[in-house]
C-alpha positions as CSV (number, residue, x, y, z in Angstrom):
1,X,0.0,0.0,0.0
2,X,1.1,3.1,-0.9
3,X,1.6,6.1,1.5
4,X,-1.2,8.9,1.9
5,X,-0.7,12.6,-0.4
6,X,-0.4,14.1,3.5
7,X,1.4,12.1,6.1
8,X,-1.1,12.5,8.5
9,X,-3.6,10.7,6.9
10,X,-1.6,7.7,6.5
11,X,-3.1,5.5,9.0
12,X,-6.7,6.0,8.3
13,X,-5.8,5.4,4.4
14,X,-4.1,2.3,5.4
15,X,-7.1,1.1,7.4
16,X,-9.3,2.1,4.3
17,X,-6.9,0.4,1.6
18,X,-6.9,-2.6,3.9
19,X,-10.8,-2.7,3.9
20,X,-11.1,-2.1,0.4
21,X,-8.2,-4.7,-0.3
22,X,-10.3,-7.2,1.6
23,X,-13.5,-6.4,-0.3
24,X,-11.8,-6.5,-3.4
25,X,-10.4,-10.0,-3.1
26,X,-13.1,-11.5,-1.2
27,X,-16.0,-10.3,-2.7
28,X,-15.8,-8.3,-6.0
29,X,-13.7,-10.6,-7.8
30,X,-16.0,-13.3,-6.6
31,X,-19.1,-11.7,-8.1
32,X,-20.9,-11.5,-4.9
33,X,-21.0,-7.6,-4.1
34,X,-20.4,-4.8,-7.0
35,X,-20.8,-2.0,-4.3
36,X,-18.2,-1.2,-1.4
37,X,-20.5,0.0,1.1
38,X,-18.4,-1.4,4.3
39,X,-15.5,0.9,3.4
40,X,-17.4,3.9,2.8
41,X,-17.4,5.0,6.1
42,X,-13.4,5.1,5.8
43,X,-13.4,6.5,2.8
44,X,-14.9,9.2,3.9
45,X,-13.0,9.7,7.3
46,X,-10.3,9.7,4.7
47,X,-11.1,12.6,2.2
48,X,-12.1,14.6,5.5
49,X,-8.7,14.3,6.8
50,X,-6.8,15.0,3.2
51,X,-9.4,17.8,3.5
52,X,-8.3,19.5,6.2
53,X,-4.3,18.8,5.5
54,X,-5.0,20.2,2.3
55,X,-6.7,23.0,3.7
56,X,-4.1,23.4,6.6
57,X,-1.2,23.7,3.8
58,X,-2.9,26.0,1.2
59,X,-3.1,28.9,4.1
60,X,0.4,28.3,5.5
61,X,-1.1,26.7,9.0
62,X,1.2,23.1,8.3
63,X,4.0,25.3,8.3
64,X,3.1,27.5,11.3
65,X,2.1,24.2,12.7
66,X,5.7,22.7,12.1
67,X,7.2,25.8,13.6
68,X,5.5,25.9,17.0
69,X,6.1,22.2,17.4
70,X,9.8,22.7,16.7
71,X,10.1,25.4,19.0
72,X,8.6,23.6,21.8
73,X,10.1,20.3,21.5
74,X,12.4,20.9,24.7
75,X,9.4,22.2,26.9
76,X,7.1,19.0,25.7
77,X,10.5,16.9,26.5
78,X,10.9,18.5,30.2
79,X,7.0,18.4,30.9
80,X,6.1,15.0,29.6
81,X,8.8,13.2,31.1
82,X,8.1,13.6,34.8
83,X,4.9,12.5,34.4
84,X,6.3,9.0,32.5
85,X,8.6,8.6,35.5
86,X,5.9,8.9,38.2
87,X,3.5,6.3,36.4
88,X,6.3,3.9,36.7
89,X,7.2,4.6,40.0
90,X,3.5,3.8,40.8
91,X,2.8,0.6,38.0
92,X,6.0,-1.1,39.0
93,X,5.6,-1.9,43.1
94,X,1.9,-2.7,41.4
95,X,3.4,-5.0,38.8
96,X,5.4,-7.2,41.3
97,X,2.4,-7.5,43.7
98,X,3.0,-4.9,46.1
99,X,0.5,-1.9,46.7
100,X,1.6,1.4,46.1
101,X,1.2,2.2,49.3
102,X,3.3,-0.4,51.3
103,X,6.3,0.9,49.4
């Protein structure tokens, strides 16, 4: 399967080429169904979200987008991390039977 036009949509255009793949094969070629109605639904989510990248990129907001991401990256590094090392400070006493309070 090939990749989506915008990055972002690649994983709901792989779900949809997987449906429609599956369709294709089993039933199409088989002469039992000439319409694809069980992949419209991901069809659809599909176009919606080339859409909106398409959309995002004609008004410069992908690039803006990019930017503020780039410029952040060390505060969403510091932030995010504390919280990954408190979760596993409380999962792991959890994971080897202990409460978290009878550490």
């Amino acid at each position: 399967m090939s990749a989506s036009l915008a990055p972002e949509c690649n994983e709901v255009k792989e779900r949809y080429d997987t449906c429609f793949l599956k369709w294709y094969s089993e039933k199409y070629l088989r002469g039992a169904e000439k319409d694809n109605k069980e992949c419209a639904s991901l069809f659809n989510e599909y176009q919606k979200c080339l859409s909106i990248q398409v959309a995002l990129k004609d008004r410069g907001i992908d690039k803006l987008l990019d930017d503020a991401r780039e410029d952040n990256k060390e505060n969403d590094a510091r932030l995010t991390a504390p919280r990954i090392w408190a979760y596993i400070s409380i999962l792991a006493p959890l994971a080897s039977g202990m409460s978290y309070r009878q550490q």
